[in-house]
N, C-alpha and C positions, 0 to 999 in steps of 0.2 A: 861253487856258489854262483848262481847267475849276479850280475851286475848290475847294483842298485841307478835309479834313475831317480835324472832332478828334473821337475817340471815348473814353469811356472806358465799362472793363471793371469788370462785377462778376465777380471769381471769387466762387461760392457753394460752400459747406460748409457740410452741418446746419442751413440756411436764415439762412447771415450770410455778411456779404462779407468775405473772407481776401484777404491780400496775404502773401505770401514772397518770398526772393530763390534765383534759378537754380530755383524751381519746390520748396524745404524751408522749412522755420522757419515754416509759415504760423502768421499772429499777424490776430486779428479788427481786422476795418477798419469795422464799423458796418451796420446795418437798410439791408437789399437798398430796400425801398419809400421812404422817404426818401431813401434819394442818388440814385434815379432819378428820383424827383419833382424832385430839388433840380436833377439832369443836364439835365433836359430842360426847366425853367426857365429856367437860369441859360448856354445858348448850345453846349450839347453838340447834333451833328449829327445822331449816329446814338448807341446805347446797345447794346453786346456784355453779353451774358447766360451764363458759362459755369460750367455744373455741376460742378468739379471732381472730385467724386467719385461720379457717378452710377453706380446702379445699379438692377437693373429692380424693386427692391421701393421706390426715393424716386420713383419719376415723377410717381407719382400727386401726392404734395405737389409738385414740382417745376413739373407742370404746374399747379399750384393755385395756387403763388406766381408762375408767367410769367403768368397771367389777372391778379391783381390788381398786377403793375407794367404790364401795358399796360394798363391802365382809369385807371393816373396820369400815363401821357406821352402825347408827340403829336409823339414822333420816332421814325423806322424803328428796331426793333427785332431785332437778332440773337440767336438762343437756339438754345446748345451742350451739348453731355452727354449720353450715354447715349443718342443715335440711329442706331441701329443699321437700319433701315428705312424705308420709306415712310409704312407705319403711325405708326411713331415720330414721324417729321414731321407728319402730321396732327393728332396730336394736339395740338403746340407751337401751329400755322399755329390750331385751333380754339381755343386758347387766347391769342391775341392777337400770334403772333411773326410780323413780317414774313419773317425767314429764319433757315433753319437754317443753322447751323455744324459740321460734322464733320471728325472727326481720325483717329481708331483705328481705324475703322471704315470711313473711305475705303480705309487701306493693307488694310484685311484683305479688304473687298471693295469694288474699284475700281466697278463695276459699279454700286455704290449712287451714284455721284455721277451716272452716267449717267440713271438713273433717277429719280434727284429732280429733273433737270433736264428729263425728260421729265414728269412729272406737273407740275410745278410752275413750270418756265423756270427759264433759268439766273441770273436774277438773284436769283433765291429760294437759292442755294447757294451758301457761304461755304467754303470745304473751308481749316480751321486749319492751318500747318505748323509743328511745333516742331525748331526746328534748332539743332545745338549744334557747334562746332568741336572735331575731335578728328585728331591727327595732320596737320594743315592741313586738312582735309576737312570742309567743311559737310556732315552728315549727318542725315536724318529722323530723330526720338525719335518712339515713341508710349508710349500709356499714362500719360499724366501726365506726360511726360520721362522714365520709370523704364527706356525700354527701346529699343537700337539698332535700325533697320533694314539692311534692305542698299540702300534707297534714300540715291542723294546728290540734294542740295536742289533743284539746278536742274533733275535729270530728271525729279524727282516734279511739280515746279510745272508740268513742261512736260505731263507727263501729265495734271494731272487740269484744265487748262486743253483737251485736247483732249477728255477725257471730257463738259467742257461745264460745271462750276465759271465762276461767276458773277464770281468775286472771291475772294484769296486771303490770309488773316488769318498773316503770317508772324511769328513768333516766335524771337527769338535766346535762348535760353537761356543763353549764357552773361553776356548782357547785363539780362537779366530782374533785375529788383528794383534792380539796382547804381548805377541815377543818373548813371550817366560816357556818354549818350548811346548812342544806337540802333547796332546791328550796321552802318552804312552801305554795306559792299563787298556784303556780301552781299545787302541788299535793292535793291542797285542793279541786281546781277547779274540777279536775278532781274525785277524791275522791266521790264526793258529786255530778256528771252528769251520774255516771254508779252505778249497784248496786253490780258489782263483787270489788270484795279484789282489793286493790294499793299496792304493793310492793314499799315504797319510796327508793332510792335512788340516792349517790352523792351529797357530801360535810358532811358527818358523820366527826365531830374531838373532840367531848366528851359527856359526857353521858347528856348534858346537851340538847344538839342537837337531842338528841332521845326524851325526855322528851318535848321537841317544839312541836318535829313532831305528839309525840301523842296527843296532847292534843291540840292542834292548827287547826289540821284537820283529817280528817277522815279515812288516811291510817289505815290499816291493819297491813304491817311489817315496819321494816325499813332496810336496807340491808346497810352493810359495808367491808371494805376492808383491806385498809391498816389500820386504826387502831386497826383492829385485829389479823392482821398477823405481824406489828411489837411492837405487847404487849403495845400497847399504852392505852388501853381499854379492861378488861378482859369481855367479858358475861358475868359472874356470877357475878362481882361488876356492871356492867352497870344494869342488871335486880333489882339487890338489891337497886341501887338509883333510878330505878322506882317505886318500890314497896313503898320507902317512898317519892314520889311522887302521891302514888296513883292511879296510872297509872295501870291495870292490864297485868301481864305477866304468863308465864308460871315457875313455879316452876322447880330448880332442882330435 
């Protein structure tokens, strides 16, 4: 069995890491450059980088602050926000990101994943899905979560696994920030319709919730936020109680 991964996420605002729940209330979590340093020290796998609120007059700082956190780690590195292009990727890839991450911009145009994975390979493309339960129906949100699709979760996952998406960073919004563990049904659904890696995501609040997630369904990683930015949950103890779960992970 390959060997589960723990990641955790910076959401960035105005150049500080924010954490909210169901994706409102954001409340500051602390300097992007320290907790990556501290992440990729202290037994984090991989480090997700997403711009919450990008727009095409922050790049330039944006790209200025994704140079100097990969000049302080020496773990694969995800950076999401505001890439709308090829060009756009370039920019991150020359400023230290091993892969981009897209979301809004996949659904507006599909085409872009195709094409990152053509410049780039598909392991260089993270394609974000944010999904929320509404009416029994997992359905895509873009925009922040602010706005429905008419995509449902598992046809979108299946599409842009065929577009050639590398791996796919799924998001349960209703479960986001809440601590009562990960969306399960639905990342298993998904898990188990595509052959590429599930990055789960949203509602991580103890190591107990990671240990569900692996062994319940077929994701790949599990991704968390605030309880690792406010030392709620170290990596290095959450890996060590999977370990005596059984669960395979990556060694410090």
């Amino acid at each position: 069995m390959l060997k589960k991964r723990i990641i955790p996420c910076l959401d960035i605002k105005n150049g500080r890491v924010v954490k909210g729940i169901q994706f409102e209330g954001l409340k500051d979590a602390g300097n992007p450059l320290e907790l990556a340093q501290f992440y990729s020290e202290n037994g984090a796998d991989e480090l997700v980088f997403l711009d919450i609120s990008a727009t095409l007059e922050n790049r330039k700082t944006l790209a200025d602050l994704v140079n100097q956190i990969a000049q302080k780690i020496n773990i694969p590195f995800t950076v999401g926000g505001g890439i709308n292009s090829v060009a756009d990727a370039k920019i991150m890839v020359q400023n230290g990101a091993d892969k981009v991450s897209i979301n809004s911009s996949a659904v507006a145009n599909p085409n872009l994943i195709a094409d990152l994975a053509n410049e780039f390979g598909s392991q260089f493309v993270v394609v974000a899905i944010d999904v929320k339960l509404v009416d029994n129906e997992w359905n895509v949100f873009i925009k922040g979560g602010t706005e429905k699709t008419n995509w449902k979760a598992i046809d979108w996952a299946k599409k842009v696994a065929e577009l050639g998406a590398g791996e796919i960073l799924l998001t349960s919004m209703n479960n986001d920030g809440e601590k009562k563990g990960f969306s399960l049904e639905i990342t298993d659904q998904i898990s188990k319709a595509i052959s590429i890696p599930v990055i789960a995501s949203g509602g991580a609040g103890n190591s107990n919730d990671f240990a569900e997630l692996f062994s319940k369904t077929d994701a790949s990683a599990g991704l968390a936020a605030s309880i690792f930015h406010y030392n709620e949950v170290s990596i290095s103890d959450l890996k060590n109680y999977l370990q005596t779960q059984n669960i395979p992970v990556r060694c410090q």
